[in-house]
BAMI-785529 format. One record per atom (N, C-alpha, C, O): residue in three letters; atom name; residue number from 1; x, y, z. Coordinates in Angstrom, 3 decimals, always signed. Layout:
REM BAMI-785529
+-------+------+-------+----------+----------+----------+
| tikol | doke | lumse |       px |       py |       pz |
+-------+------+-------+----------+----------+----------+
|   ALA |   CA |   NUM |        X |        Y |        Z |
...
+-------+------+-------+----------+----------+----------+
END
This chain:
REM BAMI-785529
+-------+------+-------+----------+----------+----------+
| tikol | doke | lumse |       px |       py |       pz |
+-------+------+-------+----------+----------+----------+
|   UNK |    N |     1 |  -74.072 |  +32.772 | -171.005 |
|   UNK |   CA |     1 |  -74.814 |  +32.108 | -169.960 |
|   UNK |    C |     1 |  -76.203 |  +32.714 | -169.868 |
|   UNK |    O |     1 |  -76.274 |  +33.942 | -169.821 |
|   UNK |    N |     2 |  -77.476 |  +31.884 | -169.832 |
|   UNK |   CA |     2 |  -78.575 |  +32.434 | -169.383 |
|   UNK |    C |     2 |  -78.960 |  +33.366 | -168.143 |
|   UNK |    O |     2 |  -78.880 |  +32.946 | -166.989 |
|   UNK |    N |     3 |  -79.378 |  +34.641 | -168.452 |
|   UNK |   CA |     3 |  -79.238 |  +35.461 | -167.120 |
|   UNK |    C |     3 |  -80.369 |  +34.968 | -166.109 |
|   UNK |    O |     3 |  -80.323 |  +35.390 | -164.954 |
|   UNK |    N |     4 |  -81.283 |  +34.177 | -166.459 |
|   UNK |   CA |     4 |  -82.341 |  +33.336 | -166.167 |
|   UNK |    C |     4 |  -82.158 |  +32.212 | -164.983 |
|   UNK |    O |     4 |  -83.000 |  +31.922 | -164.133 |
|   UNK |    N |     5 |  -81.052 |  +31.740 | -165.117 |
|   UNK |   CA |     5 |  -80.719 |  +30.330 | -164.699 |
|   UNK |    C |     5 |  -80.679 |  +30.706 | -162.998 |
|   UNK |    O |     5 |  -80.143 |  +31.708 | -162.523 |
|   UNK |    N |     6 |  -81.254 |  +29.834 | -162.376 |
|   UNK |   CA |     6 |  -80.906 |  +29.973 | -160.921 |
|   UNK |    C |     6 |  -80.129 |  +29.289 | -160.269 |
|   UNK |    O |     6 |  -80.002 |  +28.078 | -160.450 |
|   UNK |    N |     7 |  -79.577 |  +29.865 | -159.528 |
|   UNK |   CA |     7 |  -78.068 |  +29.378 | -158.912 |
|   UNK |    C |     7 |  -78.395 |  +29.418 | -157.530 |
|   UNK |    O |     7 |  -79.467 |  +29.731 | -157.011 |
|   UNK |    N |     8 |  -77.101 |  +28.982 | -156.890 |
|   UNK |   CA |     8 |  -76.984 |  +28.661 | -155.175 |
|   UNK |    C |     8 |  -75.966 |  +29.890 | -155.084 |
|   UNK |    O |     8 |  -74.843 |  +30.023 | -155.571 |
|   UNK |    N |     9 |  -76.705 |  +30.700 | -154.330 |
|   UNK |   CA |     9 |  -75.906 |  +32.397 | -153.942 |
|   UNK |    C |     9 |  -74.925 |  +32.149 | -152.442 |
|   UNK |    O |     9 |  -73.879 |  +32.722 | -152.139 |
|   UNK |    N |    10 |  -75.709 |  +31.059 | -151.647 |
|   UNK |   CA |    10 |  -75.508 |  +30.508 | -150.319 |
|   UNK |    C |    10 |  -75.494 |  +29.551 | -149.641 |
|   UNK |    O |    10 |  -76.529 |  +28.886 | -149.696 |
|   UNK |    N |    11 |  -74.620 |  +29.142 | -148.917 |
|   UNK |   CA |    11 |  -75.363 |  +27.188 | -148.273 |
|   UNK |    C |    11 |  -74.887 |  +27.840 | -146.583 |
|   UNK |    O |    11 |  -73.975 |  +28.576 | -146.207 |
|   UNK |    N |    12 |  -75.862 |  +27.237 | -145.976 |
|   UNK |   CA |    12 |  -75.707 |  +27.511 | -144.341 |
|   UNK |    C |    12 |  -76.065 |  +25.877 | -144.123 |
|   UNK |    O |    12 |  -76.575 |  +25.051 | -144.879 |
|   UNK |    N |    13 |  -75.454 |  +25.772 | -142.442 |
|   UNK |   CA |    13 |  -76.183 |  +24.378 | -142.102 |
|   UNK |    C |    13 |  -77.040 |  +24.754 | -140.880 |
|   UNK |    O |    13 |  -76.541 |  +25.633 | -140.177 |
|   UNK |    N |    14 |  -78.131 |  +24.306 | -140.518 |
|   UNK |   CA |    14 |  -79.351 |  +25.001 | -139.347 |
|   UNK |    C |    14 |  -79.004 |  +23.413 | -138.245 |
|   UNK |    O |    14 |  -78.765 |  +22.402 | -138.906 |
|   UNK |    N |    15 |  -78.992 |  +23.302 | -137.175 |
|   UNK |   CA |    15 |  -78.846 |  +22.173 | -136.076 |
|   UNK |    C |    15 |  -79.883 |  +22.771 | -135.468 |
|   UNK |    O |    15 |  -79.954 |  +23.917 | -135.025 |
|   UNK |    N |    16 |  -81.284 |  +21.265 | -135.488 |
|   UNK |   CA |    16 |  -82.632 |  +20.869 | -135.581 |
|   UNK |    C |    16 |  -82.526 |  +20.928 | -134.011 |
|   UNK |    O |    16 |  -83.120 |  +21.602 | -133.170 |
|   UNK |    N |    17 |  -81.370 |  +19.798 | -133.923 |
|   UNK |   CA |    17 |  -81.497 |  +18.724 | -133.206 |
|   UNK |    C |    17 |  -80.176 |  +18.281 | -132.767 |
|   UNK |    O |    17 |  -79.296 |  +18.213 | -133.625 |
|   UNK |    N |    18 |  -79.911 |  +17.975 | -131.583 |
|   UNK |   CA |    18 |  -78.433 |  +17.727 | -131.384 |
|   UNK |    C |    18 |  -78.042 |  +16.608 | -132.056 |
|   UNK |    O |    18 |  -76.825 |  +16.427 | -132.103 |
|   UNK |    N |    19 |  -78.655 |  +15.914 | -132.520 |
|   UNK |   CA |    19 |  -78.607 |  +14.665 | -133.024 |
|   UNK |    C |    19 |  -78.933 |  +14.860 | -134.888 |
|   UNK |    O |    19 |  -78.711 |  +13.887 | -135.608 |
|   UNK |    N |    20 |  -79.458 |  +16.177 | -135.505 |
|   UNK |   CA |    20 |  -79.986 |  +16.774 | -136.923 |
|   UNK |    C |    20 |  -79.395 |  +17.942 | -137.109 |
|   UNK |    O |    20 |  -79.487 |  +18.836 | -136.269 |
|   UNK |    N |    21 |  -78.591 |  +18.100 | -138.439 |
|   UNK |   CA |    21 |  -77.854 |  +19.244 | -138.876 |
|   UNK |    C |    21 |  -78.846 |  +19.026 | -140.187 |
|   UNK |    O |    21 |  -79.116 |  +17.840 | -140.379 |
|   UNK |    N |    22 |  -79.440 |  +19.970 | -141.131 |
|   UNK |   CA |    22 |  -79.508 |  +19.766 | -142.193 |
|   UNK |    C |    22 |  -79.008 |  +21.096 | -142.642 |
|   UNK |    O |    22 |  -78.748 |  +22.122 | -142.014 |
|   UNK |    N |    23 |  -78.929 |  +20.701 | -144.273 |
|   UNK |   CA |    23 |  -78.151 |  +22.114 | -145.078 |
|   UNK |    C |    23 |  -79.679 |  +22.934 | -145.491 |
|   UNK |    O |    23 |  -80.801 |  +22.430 | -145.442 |
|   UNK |    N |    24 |  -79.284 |  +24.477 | -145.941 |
|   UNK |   CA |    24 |  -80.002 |  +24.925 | -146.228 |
|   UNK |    C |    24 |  -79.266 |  +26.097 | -147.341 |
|   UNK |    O |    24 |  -78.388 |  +26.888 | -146.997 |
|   UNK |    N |    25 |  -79.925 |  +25.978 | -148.912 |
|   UNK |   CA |    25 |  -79.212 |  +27.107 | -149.725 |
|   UNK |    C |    25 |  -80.287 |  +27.895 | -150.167 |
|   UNK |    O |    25 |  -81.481 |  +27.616 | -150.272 |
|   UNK |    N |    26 |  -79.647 |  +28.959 | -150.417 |
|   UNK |   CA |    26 |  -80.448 |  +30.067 | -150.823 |
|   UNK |    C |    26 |  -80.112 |  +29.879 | -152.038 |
|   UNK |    O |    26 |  -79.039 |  +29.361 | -152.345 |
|   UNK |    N |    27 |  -81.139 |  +30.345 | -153.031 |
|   UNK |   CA |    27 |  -81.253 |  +30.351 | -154.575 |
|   UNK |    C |    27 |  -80.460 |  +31.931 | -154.838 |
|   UNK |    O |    27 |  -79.969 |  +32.646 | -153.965 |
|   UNK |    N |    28 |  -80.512 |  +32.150 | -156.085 |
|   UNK |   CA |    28 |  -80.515 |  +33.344 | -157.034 |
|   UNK |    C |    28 |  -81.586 |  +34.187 | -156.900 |
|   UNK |    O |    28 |  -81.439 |  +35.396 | -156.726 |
|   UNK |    N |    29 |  -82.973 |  +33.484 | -156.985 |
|   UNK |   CA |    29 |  -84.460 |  +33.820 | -156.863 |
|   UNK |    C |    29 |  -84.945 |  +34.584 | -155.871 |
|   UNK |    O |    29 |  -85.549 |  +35.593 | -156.234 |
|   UNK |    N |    30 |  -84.840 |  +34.366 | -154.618 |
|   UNK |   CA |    30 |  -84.622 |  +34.442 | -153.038 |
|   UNK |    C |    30 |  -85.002 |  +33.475 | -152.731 |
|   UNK |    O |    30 |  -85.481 |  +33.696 | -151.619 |
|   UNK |    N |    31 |  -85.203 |  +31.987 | -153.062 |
|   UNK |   CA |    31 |  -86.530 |  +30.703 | -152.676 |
|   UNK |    C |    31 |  -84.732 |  +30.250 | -152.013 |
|   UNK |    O |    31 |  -83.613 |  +30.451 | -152.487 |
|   UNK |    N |    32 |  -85.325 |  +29.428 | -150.447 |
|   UNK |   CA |    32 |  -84.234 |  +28.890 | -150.000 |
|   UNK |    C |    32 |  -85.285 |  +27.160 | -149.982 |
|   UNK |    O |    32 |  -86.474 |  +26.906 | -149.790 |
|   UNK |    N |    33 |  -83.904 |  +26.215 | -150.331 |
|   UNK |   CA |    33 |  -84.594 |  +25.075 | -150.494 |
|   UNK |    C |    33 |  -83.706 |  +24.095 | -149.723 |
|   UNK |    O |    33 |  -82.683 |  +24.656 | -149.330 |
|   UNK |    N |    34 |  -83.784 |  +22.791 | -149.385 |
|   UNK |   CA |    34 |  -83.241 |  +21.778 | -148.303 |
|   UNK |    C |    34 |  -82.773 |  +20.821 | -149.183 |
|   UNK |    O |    34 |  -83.645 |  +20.389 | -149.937 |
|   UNK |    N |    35 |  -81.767 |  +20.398 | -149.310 |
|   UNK |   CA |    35 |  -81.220 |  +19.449 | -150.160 |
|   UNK |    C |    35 |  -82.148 |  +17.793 | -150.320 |
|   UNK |    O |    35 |  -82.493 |  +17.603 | -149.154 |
|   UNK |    N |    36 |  -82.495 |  +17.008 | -150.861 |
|   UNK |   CA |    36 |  -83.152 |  +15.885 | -150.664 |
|   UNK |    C |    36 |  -82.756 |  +15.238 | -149.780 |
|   UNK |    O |    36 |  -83.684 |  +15.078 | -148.987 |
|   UNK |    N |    37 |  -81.393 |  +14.499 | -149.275 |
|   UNK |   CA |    37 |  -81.313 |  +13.426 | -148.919 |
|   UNK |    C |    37 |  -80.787 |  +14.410 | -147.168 |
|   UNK |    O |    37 |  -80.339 |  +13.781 | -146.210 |
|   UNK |    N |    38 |  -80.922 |  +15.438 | -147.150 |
|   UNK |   CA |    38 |  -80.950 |  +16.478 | -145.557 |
|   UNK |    C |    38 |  -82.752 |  +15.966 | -145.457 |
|   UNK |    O |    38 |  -83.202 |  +15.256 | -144.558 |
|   UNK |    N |    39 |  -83.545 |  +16.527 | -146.594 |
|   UNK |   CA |    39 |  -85.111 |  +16.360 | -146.056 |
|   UNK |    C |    39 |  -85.405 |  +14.895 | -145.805 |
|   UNK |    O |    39 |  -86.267 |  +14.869 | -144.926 |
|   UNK |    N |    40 |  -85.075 |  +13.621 | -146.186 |
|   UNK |   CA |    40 |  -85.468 |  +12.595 | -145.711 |
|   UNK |    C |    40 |  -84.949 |  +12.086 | -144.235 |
|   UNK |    O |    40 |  -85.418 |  +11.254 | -143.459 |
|   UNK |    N |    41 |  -83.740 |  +12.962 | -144.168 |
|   UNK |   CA |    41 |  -82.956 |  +12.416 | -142.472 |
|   UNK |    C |    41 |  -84.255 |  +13.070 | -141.754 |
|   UNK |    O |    41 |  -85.010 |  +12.383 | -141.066 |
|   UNK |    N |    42 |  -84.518 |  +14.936 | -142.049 |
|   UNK |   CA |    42 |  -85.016 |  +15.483 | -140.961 |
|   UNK |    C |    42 |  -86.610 |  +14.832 | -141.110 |
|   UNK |    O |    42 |  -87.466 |  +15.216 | -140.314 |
|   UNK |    N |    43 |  -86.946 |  +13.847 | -142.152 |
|   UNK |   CA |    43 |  -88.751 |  +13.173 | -141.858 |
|   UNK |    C |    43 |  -88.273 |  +11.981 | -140.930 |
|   UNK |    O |    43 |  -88.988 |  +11.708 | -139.966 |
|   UNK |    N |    44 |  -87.068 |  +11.220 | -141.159 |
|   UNK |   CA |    44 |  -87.135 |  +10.024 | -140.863 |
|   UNK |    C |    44 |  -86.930 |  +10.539 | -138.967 |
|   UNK |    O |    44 |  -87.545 |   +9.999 | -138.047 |
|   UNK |    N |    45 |  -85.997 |  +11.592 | -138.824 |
|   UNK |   CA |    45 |  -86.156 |  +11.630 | -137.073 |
|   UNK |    C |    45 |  -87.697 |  +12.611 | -136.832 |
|   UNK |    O |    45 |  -87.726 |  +13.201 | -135.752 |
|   UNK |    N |    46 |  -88.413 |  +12.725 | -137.365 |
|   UNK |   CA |    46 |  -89.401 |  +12.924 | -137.067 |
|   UNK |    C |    46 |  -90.421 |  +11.648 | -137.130 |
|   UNK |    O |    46 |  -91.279 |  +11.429 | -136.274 |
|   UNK |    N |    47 |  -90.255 |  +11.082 | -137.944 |
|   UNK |   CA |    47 |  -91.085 |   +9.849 | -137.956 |
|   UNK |    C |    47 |  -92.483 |   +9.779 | -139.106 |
|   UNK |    O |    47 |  -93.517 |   +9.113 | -139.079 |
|   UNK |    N |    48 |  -92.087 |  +10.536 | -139.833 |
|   UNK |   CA |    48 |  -92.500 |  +11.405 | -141.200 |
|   UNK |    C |    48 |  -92.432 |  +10.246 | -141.957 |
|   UNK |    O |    48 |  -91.476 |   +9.554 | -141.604 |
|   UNK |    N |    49 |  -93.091 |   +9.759 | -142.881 |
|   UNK |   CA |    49 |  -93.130 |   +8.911 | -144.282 |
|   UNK |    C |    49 |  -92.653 |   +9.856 | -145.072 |
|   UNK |    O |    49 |  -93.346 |  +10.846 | -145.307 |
|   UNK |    N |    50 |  -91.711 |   +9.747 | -145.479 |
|   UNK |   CA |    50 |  -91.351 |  +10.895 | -146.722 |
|   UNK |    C |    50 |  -91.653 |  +10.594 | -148.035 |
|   UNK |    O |    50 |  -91.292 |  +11.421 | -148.873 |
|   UNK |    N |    51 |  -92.416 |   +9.285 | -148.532 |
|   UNK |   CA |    51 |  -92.601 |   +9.152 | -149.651 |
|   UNK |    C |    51 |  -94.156 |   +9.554 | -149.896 |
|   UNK |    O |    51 |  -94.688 |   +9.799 | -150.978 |
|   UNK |    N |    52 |  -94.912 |   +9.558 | -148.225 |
|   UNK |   CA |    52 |  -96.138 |  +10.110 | -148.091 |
|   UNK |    C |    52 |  -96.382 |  +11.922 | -148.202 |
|   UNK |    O |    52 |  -97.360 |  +12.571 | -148.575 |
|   UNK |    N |    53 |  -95.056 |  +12.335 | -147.710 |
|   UNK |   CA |    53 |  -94.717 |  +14.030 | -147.597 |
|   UNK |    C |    53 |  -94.512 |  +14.388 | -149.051 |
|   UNK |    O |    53 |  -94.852 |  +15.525 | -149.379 |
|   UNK |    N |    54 |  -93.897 |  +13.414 | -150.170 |
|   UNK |   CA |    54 |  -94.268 |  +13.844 | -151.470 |
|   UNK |    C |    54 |  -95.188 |  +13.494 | -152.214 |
|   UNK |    O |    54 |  -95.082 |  +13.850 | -153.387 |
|   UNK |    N |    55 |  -95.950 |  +12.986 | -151.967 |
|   UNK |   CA |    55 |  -97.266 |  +12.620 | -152.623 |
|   UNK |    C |    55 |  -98.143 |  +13.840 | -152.187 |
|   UNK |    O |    55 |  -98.742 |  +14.545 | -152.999 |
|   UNK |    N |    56 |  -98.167 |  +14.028 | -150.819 |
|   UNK |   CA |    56 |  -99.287 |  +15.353 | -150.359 |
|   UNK |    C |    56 |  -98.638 |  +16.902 | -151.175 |
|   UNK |    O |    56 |  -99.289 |  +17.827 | -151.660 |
|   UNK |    N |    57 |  -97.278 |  +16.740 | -151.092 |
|   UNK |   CA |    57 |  -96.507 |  +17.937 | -151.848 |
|   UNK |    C |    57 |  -97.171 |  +18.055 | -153.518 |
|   UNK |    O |    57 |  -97.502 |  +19.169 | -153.924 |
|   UNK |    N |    58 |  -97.306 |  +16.998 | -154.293 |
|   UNK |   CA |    58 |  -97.362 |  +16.830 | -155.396 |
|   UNK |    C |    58 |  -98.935 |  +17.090 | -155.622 |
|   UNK |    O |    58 |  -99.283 |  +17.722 | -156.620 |
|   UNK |    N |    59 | -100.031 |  +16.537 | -154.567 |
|   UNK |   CA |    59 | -101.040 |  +16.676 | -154.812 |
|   UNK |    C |    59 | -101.180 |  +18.287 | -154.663 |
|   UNK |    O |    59 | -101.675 |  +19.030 | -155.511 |
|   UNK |    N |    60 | -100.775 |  +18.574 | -153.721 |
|   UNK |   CA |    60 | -100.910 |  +20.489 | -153.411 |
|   UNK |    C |    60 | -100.563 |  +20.985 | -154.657 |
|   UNK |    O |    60 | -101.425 |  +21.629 | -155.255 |
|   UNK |    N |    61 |  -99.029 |  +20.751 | -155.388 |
|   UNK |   CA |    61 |  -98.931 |  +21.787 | -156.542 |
|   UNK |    C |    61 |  -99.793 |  +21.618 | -157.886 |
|   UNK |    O |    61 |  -99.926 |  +22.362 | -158.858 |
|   UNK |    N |    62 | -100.284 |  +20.461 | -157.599 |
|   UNK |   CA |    62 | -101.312 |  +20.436 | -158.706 |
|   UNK |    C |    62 | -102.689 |  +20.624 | -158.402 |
|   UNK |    O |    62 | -103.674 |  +20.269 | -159.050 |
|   UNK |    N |    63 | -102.618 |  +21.201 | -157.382 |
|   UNK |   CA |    63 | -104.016 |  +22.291 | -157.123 |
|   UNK |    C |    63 | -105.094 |  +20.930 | -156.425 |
|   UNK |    O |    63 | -105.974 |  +21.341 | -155.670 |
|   UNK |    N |    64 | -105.054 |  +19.826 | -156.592 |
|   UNK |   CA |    64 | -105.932 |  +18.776 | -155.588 |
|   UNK |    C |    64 | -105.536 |  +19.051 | -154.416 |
|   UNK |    O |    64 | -105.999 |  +18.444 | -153.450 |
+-------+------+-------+----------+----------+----------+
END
């Protein structure tokens, strides 16, 4: 096995909102990340465009 490869060490669930649970895992790496279809519930009860939240995401990592 690649000693490289990053894995899920952890999964917790965080309650936003009495009405919003989303999951949250911790990597191998230490980077903790939000599952996709947890991050579109917690844009859509915010009222978030989430297809607009990855476009600004995408423009940031490519340095625009």
């Amino acid at each position: 096995m690649n000693g490289n490869l990053t894995t899920v060490v952890a999964e917790s669930e965080i309650t936003l909102a009495p009405d919003l649970t989303i999951k949250v895992l911790l990597l191998s790496d230490g980077n903790r990340i939000i599952p996709e279809d947890d991050m579109q519930r917690a844009c859509e009860w915010i009222g978030a465009d989430w297809s607009s939240l990855q476009a600004m995401t995408q423009t940031t990592l490519k340095g625009g």
